[in-house]
C-alpha positions as CSV (number, residue, x, y, z in Angstrom):
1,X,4.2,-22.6,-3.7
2,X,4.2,-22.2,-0.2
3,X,1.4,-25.2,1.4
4,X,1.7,-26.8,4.3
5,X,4.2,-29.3,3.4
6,X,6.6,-26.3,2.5
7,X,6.2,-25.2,5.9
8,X,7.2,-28.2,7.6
9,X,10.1,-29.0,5.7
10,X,11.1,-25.5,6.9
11,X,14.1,-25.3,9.6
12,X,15.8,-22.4,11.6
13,X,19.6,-22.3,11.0
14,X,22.2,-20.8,13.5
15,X,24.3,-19.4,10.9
16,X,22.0,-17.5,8.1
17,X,24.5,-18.2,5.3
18,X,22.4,-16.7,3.1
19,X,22.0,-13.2,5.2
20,X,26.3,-13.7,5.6
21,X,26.5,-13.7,1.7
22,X,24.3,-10.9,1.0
23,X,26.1,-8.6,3.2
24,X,29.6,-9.9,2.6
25,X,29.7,-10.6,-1.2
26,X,26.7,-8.6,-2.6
27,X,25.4,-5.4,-0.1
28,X,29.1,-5.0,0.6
29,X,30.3,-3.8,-2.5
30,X,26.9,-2.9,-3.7
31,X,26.8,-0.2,-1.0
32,X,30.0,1.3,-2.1
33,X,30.0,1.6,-5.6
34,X,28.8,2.9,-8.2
35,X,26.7,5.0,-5.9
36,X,27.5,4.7,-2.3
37,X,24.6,3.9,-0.3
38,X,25.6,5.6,3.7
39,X,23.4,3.9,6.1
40,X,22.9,5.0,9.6
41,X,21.5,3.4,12.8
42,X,20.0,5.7,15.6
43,X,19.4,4.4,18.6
44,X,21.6,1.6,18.9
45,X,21.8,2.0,22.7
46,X,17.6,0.8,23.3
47,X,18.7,-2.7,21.4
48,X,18.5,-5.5,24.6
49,X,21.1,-7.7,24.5
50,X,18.0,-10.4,23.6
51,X,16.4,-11.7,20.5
52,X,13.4,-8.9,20.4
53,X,10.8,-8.5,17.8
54,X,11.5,-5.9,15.2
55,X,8.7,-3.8,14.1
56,X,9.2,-1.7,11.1
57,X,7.3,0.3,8.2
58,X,7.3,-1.1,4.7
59,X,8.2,1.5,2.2
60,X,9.8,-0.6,-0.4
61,X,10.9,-4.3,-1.3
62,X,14.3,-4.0,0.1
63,X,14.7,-2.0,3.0
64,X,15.2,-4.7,5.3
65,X,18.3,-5.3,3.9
66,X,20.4,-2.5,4.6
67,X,18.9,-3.0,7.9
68,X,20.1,-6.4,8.6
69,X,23.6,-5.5,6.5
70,X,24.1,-2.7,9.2
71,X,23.0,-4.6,12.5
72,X,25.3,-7.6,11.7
73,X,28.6,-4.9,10.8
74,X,27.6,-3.0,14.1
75,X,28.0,-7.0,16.1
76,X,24.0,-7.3,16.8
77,X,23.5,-10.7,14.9
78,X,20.9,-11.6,13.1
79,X,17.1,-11.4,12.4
80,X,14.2,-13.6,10.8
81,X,12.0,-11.6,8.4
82,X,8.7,-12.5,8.1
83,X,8.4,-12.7,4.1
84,X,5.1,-13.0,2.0
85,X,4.0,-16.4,0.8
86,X,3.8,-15.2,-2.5
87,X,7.7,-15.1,-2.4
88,X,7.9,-19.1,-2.5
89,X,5.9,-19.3,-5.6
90,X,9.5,-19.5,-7.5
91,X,11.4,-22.2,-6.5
92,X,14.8,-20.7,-6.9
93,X,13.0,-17.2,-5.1
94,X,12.1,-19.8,-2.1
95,X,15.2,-21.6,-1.8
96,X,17.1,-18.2,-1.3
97,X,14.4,-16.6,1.2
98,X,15.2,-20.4,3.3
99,X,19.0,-19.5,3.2
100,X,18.4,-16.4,4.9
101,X,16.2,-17.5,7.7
102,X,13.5,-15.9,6.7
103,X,10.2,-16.7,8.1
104,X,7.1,-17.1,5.3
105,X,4.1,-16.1,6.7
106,X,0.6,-17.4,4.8
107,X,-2.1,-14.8,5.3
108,X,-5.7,-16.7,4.9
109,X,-6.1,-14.5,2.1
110,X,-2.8,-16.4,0.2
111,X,-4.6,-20.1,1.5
112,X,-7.7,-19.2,0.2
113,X,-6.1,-18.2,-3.2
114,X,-3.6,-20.8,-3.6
115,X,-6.5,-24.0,-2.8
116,X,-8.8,-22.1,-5.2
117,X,-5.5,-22.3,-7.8
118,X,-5.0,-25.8,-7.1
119,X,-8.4,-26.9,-7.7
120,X,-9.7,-24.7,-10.4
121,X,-6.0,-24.0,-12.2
122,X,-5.8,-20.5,-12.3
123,X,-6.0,-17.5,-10.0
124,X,-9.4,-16.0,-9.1
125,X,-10.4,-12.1,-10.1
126,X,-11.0,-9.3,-7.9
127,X,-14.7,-10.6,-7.5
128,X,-13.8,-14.1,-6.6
129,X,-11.5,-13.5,-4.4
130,X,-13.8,-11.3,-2.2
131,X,-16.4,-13.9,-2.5
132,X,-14.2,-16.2,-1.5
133,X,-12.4,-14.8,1.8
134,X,-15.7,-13.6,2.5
135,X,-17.0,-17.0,2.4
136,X,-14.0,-19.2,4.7
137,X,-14.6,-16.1,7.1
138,X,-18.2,-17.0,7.5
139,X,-20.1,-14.8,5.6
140,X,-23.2,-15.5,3.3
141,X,-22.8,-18.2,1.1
142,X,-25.7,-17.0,-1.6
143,X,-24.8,-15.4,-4.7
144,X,-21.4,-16.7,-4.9
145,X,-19.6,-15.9,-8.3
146,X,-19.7,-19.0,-10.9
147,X,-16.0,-20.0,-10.6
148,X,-16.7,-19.8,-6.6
149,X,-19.5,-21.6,-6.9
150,X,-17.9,-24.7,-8.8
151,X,-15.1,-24.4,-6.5
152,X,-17.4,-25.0,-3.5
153,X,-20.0,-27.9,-4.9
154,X,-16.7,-29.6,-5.7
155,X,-15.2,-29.5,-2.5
156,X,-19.2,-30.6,-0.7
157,X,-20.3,-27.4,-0.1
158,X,-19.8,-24.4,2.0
159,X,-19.7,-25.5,5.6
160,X,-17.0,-28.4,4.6
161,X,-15.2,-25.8,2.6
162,X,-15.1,-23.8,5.7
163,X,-14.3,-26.4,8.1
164,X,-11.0,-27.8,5.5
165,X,-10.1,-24.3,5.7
166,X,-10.1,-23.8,9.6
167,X,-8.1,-27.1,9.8
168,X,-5.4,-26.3,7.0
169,X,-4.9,-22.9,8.8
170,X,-4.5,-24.1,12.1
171,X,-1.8,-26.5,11.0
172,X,-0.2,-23.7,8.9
173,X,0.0,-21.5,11.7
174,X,1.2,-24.0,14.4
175,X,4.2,-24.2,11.7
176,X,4.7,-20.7,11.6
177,X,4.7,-20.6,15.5
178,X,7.1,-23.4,15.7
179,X,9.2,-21.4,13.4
180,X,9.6,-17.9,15.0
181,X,10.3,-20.2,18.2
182,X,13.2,-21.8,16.5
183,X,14.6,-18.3,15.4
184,X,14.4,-17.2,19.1
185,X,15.9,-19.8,20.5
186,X,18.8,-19.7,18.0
187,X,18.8,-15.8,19.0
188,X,17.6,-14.2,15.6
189,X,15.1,-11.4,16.3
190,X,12.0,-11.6,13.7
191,X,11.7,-8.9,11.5
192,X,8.2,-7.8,10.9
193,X,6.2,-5.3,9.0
194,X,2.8,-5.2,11.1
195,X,1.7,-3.0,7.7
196,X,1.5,-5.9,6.1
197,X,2.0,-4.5,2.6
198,X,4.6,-2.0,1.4
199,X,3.8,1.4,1.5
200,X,5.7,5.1,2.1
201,X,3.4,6.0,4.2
202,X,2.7,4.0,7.4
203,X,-0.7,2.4,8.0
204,X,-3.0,1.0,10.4
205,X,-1.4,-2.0,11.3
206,X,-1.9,-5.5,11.3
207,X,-2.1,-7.6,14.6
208,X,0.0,-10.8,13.8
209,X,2.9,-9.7,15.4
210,X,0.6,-8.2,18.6
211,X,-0.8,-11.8,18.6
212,X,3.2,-13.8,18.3
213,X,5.3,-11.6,20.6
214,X,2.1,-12.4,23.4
215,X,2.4,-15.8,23.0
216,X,6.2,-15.9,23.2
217,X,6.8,-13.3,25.4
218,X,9.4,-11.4,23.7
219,X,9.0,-7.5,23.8
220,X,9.3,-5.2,20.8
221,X,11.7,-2.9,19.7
222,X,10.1,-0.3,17.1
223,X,12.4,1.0,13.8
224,X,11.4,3.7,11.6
225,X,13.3,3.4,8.1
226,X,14.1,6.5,6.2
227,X,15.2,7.1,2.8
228,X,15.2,3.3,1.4
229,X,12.7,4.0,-0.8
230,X,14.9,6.0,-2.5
231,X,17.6,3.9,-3.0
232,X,15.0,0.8,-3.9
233,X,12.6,2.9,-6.0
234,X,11.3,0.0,-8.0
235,X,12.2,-3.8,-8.6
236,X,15.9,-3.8,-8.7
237,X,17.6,-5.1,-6.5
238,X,20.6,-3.0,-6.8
239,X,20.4,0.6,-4.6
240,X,20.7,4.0,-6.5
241,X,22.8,5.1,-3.6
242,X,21.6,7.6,-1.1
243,X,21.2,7.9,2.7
244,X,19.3,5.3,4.6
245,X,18.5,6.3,8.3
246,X,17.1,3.9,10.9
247,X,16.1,5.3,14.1
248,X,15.2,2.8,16.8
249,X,13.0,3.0,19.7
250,X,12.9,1.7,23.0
251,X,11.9,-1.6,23.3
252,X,7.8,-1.9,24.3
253,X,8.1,-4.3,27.4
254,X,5.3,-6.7,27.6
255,X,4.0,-6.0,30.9
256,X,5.3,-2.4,30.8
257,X,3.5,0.6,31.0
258,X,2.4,1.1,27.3
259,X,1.0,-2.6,27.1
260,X,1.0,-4.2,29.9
261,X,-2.6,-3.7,29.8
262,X,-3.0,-5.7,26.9
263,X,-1.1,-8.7,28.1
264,X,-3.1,-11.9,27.4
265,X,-1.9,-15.2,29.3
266,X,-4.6,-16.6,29.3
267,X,-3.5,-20.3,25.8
268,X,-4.5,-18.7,22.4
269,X,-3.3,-19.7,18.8
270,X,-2.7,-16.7,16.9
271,X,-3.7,-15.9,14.0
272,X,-7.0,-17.4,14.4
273,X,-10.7,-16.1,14.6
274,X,-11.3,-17.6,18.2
275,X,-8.1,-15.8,18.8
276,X,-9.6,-12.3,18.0
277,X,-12.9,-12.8,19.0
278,X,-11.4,-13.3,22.8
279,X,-8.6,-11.2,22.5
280,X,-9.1,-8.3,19.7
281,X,-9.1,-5.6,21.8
282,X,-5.8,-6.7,23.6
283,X,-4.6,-7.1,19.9
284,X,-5.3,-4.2,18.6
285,X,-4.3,-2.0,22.0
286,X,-0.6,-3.4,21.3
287,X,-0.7,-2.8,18.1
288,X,-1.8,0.9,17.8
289,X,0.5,1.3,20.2
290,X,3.5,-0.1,17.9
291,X,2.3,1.8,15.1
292,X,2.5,4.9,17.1
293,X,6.1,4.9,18.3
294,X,7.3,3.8,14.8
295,X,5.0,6.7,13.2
296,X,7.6,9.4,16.2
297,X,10.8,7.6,14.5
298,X,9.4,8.5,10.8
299,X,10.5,11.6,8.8
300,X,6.8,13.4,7.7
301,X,7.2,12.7,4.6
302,X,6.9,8.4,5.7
303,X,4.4,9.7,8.5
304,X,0.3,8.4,8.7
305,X,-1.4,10.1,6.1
306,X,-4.6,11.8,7.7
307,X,-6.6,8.9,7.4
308,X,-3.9,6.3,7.9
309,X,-4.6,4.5,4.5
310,X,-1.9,2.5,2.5
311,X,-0.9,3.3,-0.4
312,X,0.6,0.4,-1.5
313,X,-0.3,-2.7,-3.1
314,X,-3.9,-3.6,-2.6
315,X,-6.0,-7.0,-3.3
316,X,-5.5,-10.4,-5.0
317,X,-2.0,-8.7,-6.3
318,X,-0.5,-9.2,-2.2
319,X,-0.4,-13.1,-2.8
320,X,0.8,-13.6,-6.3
């Protein structure tokens, strides 16, 4: 389970043994037999010779691996994927996502879920789960659904629920800042999929990597994958074999032309509501921004839909 403990107990290597593994002992002959998988990356030239961050669409469990397998043959190091908290729900799953320098990222959505597990010892439906983000984002606290409800008079209502959520997620993120930090320094790029759920089709994006690459001040380098959900159709971690392009973008400077109207210097924590409510506009100019130049790198086929929906995993299933 990944709380906040988990998170600080969480360290940034140098040397991702874990990634050096996968590619040396497992991707490398995976990727040649039975079924060779030929992975290509486009646009090589845009990469800055500086830990950027990575934005690219989601469109299967894998595809960051050929990814990171091809950028550390063609001598561009390595990166830090932001990974799901759900991942560190199995020990042994955890332990390997730490080896690789992967960065988990708790949504509120997972928090809200896992205290609810802790407390009441199971997971809560589709209705209770609504009820509940609804209520540590402020909304009504009337007609809450029974296993909410017990959840809530146990913990002294619905403003201290609120309140232990707010301070929980503020020290969760300050651990997740302090990571990507540590993975910059150490010159790993992060890895993020501002989707925020896997889907072949790109979606509206999220904002959390708008809101980290502000407050760090590292610029972003879009990548469109192509063709890795067809080599990682479903669960397996072994590719089908296939051809995996990667086209990559110019990086989107901070305070150039495309964004530089959004930049915020102004102290924020990200990730938060005070955050958004000062900055969402910012936020969300970067982002649609982001999710544009990926969408140009994209064959039509992983291009928006027409109304730019996911169709990928949806609900309480993100987090478990």
């Amino acid at each position: 389970m990944l709380d906040l403990d988990r998170l600080k107990a969480l360290s940034i290597r140098k040397t991702p043994w874990g990634q050096l593994a996968m590619a040396n002992l497992a991707l490398s002959v995976d990727y040649r037999l039975p079924r060779r998988t030929r992975i290509a990356l486009e646009g090589l030239e845009h990469l800055p010779d500086r830990p950027v961050f990575f934005a690219m669409n989601h469109t299967d469990r894998y595809n960051y691996w050929p990814f990171q397998y091809q950028l550390y043959r063609a001598g561009h190091g390595f990166t830090a994927a932001w990974v799901k908290g759900k991942y560190y729900e199995n020990r042994l799953m955890g332990w390997f996502m730490d080896s690789c320098t992967n960065i988990p990222l708790p949504s509120r959505g997972y928090v809200a879920t896992t205290e609810f597990r802790k407390q009441v010892g199971r997971l809560p439906d589709e209705a209770e789960y609504r009820a509940l983000r609804d209520l540590v984002d402020g909304g009504d606290p009337a007609g809450l659904p029974d296993g909410v409800q017990m959840f809530v008079e146990e913990r002294g209502g619905p403003l201290t629920v609120r309140a232990d959520f707010e301070a929980l997620w503020a020290q969760m993120v300050g651990e997740v800042v302090r990571l990507n930090r540590e993975a910059i320094a150490q010159g790993h790029s992060p890895l993020v999929f501002p989707q925020g759920t896997r889907s072949k089709r790109l979606s509206k994006g999220h904002v959390g990597m708008a809101q980290m690459s502000q407050l760090l001040g590292v610029d972003i380098v879009p990548v469109g994958c192509n063709g890795s959900d067809k080599a990682y159709p479903g669960g397996s971690p072994f590719s089908k074999g296939g051809e995996i392009v990667y086209r990559i973008g110019p990086p989107i400077t901070l305070d150039g032309p495309e964004i530089g109207q959004f930049r915020v210097r102004a102290p924020f924590t990200p990730f938060t509501r005070e955050a958004m409510i000062r900055h969402a506009a910012d936020f969300l100019g970067v982002t649609a921004v982001v999710m544009d130049r990926i969408n140009v790198l994209l064959d039509p086929e992983y291009q928006f839909s027409a109304d730019r929906s996911s169709d990928g995993v949806q609900g309480v299933n993100r987090f478990v």
